[in-house]
C-alpha positions in Angstrom: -18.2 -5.5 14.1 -18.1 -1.8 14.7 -20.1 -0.5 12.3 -23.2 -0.7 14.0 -21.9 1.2 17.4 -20.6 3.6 14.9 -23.4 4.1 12.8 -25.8 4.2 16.1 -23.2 7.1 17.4 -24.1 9.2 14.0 -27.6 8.7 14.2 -27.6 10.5 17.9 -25.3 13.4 17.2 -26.1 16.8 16.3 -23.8 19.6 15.3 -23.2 20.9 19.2 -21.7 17.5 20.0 -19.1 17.9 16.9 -18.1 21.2 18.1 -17.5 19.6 21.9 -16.4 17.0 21.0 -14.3 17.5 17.1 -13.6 14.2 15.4 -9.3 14.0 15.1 -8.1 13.0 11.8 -4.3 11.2 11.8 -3.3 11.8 8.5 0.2 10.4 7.0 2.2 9.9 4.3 2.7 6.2 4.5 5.9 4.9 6.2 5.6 8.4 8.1 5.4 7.9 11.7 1.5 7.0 11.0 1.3 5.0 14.8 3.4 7.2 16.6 0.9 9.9 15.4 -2.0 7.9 16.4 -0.9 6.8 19.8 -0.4 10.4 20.7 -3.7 11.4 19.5 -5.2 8.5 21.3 -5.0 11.0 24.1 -7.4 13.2 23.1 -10.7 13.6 25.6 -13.5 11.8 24.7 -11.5 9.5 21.8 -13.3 6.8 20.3 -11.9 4.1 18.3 -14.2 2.6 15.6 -10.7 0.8 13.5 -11.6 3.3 10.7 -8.7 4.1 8.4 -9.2 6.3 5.1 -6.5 6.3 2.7 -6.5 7.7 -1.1 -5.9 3.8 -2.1 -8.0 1.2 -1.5 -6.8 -1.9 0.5 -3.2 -3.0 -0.4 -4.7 -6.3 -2.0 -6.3 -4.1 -4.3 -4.8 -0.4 -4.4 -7.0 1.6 -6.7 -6.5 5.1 -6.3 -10.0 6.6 -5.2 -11.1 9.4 -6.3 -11.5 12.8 -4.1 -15.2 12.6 -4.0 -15.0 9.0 -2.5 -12.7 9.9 0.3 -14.5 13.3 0.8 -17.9 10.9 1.6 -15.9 8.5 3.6 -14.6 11.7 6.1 -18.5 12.9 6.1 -19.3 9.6 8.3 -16.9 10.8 11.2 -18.9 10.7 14.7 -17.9 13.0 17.8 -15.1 12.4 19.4 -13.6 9.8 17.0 -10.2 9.0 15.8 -9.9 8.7 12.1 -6.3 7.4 10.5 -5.8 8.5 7.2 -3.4 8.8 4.3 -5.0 11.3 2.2 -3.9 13.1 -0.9 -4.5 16.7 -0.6 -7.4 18.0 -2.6 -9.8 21.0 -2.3 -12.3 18.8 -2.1 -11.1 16.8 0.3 -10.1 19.8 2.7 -13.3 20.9 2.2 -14.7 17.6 3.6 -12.9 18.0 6.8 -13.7 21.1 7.4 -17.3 20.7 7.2 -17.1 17.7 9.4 -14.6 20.1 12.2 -12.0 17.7 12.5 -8.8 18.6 13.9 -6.3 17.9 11.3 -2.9 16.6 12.5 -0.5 15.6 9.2 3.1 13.9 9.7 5.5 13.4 6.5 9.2 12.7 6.7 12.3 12.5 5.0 11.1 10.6 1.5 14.8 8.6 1.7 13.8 7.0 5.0 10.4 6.4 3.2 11.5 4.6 0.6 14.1 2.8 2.4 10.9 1.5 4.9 8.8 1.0 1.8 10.9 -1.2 0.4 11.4 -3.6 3.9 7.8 -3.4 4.4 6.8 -4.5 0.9 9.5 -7.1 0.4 9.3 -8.9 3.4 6.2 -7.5 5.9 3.2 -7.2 4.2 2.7 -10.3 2.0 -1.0 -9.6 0.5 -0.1 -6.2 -0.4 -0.6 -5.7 -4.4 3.2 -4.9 -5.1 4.9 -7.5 -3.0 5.5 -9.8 -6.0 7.5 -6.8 -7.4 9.6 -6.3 -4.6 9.9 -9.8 -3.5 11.2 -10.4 -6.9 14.1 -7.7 -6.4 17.3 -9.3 -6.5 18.9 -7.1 -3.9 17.5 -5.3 -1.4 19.2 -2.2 -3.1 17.0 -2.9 -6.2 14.4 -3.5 -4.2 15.0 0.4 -2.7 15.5 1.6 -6.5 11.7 0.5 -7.2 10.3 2.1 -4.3 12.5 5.3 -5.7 11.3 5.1 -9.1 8.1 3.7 -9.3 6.5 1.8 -11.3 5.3 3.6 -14.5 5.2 0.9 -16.9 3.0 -0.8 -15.0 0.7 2.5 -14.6 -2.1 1.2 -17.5 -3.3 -1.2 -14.2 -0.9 0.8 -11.0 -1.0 4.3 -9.6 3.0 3.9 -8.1 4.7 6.8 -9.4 7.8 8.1 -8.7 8.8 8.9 -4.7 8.9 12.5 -5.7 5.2 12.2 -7.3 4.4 10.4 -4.5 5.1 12.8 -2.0 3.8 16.1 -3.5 0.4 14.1 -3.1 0.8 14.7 0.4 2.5 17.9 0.8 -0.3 20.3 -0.1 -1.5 19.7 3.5 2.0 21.6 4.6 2.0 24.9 5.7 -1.9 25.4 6.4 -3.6 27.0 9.2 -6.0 23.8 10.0 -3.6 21.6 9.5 -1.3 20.8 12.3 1.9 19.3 10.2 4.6 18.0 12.0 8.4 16.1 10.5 8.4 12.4 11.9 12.3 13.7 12.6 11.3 16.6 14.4 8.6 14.8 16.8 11.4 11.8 17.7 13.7 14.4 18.4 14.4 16.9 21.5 11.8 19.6 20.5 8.8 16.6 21.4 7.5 18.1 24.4 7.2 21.4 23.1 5.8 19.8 19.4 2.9 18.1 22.0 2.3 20.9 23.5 1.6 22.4 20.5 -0.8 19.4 19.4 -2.5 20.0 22.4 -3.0 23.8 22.3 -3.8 23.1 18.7 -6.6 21.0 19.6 -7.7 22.5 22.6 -8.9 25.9 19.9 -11.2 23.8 18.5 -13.1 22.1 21.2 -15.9 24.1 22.8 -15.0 21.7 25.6 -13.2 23.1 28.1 -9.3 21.4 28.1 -6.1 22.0 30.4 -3.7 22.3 27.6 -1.0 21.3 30.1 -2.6 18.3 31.1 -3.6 17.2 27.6 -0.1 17.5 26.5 1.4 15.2 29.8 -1.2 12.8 28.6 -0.1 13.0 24.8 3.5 12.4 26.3 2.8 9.6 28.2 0.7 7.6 25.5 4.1 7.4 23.1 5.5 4.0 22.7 6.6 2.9 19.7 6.8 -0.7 20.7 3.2 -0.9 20.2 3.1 -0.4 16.6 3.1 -3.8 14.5 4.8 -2.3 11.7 7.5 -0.7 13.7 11.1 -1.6 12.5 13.4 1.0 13.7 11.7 4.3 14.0 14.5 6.8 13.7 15.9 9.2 11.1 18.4 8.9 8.6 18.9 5.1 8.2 19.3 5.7 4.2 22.4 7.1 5.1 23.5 3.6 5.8 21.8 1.6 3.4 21.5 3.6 0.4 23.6 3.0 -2.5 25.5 5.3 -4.6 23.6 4.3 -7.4 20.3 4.8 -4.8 21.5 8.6 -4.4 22.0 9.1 -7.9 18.5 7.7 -8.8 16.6 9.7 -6.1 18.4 12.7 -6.9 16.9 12.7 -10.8 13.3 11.6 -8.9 12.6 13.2 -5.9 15.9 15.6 -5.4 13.7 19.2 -6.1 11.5 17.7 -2.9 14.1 17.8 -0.5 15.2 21.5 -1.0 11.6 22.7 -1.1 10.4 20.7 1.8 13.3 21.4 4.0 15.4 18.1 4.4 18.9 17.9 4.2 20.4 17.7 1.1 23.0 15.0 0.1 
C-alpha cells in the first residue's frame, strides 16, 4: 500500500533534499533492542514511515541469506527523511551503499546470552510462521530450546544459514567502532547513561543534516518517544535475564561457541 507514496517521494527528490533531510537507518542485531531503537529515532525531523525493513535474510517464512549486492540495492531506494529498520550484516559493500545514499547510521547489539535466551522464546512460542519454529517448538525443554539458539544449526546448513551465536554475531559487529556508525549496547541505552546516550544520537544526527536542528530539543523529543510497551515483540526488555535462566550446561556450551565474543566486545564474562 505504500509503495506507490514511496516510489512517488523518489521520483521528486534530488540530492539537496537527501542532504536536508538524510534518510535514518535503525540497524540491529536481532533480539537487540530493534523497537526501542526505532521509537527513538521516530523523533527525528521530517521522519517518514513507509513499513520498510531490510534485513540480510529474507522473510522468516523463507530466510535465505541475501547476498550484499541485494541489500546494497534495497538501501539505494531510501527517500528523504525516511526511516529504514534494518538487520544488516556488515559488508564493504553494504557500507558503501549507505554512504552513498547519506543515511545516518544508528547500530544497537547486546549481550549475545540475553540474545539467545530471547531467540529462543521468540522462536518457540512467538513467531509461529518463522522457518525455524518447528525446531524449537520441537525442543523438549526450554533449556534445549536455548542450547539450539547457542549452537546453531549446522547440520541443517546444506538448506539453513543458522550458525553458531558467536558466528552470528560477528556478522554484525563489523559496524562497531566506526565513525558513521553511531553503535550503542541495548544495556547501556536502558541504563542510567540514556539521556546522555540521546543526546549523543541527536548531536550525532544533527552533523549530518544541512537542516538546521536544536540538538537539545531533538534529544527531549528522542526521550520522550521511548516506550517499550509499544513494541509487539517486547517480553521483558532488560539485561542479564540468562543469568537466571541459563543452565550450567547452557554456560558451558556458549562458552566453546561464542565465549572469545564476550571479551572482545566488552561484556562481562561469566
Amino acid at each position: 500500500m505504500l509503495k506507490a507514496p514511496r516510489a512517488f517521494a523518489r521520483i521528486c527528490a534530488d540530492g539537496g533534499s537527501y542532504r536536508s533531510r538524510p534518510p535514518a537507518l535503525a540497524n540491529s542485531v536481532p533480539k537487540s533492542g530493534t523497537h526501542l531503537l526505532d521509537q527513538i529515532l521516530e523523533a527525528l525531523p521530517g521522519r517518514r514511515n513507509f513499513g520498510e525493513f531490510l534485513s540480510s535474510m529474507t522473510s522468516s517464512f523463507q530466510f535465505r541469506r541475501r547476498s550484499p549486492d541485494e541489500s546494497s540495492a534495497a538501501l539505494r531506494t531510501a527517500v528523504p527523511g525516511e526511516l529504514v529498520r534494518a538487520h544488516l550484516f556488515f559488508d564493504p559493500a553494504v557500507a558503501a551503499a549507505i554512504a552513498e545514499t547519506r543515511y545516518v547510521h544508528y547500530f544497537i547489539y547486546r549481550d549475545p546470552r540475553d540474545v539467545v535466551l530471547s531467540e529462543a522464546h521468540y522462536l518457540r512460542s512467538l513467531n509461529r510462521w518463522h522457518r525455524l519454529h518447528p525446531f524449537f517448538r520441537d525442543a523438549p525443554s526450554l533449556d534445549e530450546a536455548i542450547a539450539i539458539s547457542i549452537r546453531g544449526l549446522p547440520e541443517h546448513a546444506e538448506k539453513l544459514y543458522y550458525p553458531p551465536i558467536g558466528e552470528r554475531f560477528e556478522q554484525y559487529a563489523g559496524w562497531i567502532g566506526r565513525d558513521d556508525v553511531f553503535a550503542v549496547k541495548f544495556e547501556d541505552l536502558i541504563g542510567p547513561r540514556q539521556p546522555e546516550l540521546i543526546a549523543a544520537m541527536a548531536e550525532f544526527y544533527v552533523r549530518r543534516s544541512e537542516t538546521p536542528v536544536d540538538a537539545s530539543e531533538l534529544a527531549m523529543a528522542m526521550q520522550a518517544n521511548v516506550d517499550p510497551g509499544r513494541s509487539h515483540t517486547y517480553r521483558k526488555g532488560r539485561s542479564g535475564g540468562w543469568r537466571e535462566r541459563f543452565s550450567p550446561a547452557n554456560c558451558v556450551l556458549f562458552e566453546e561457541h561464542a565465549g572469545a565474543v564476550l571479551a572482545k566486545y566488552g561484556f562481562e564474562p561469566f
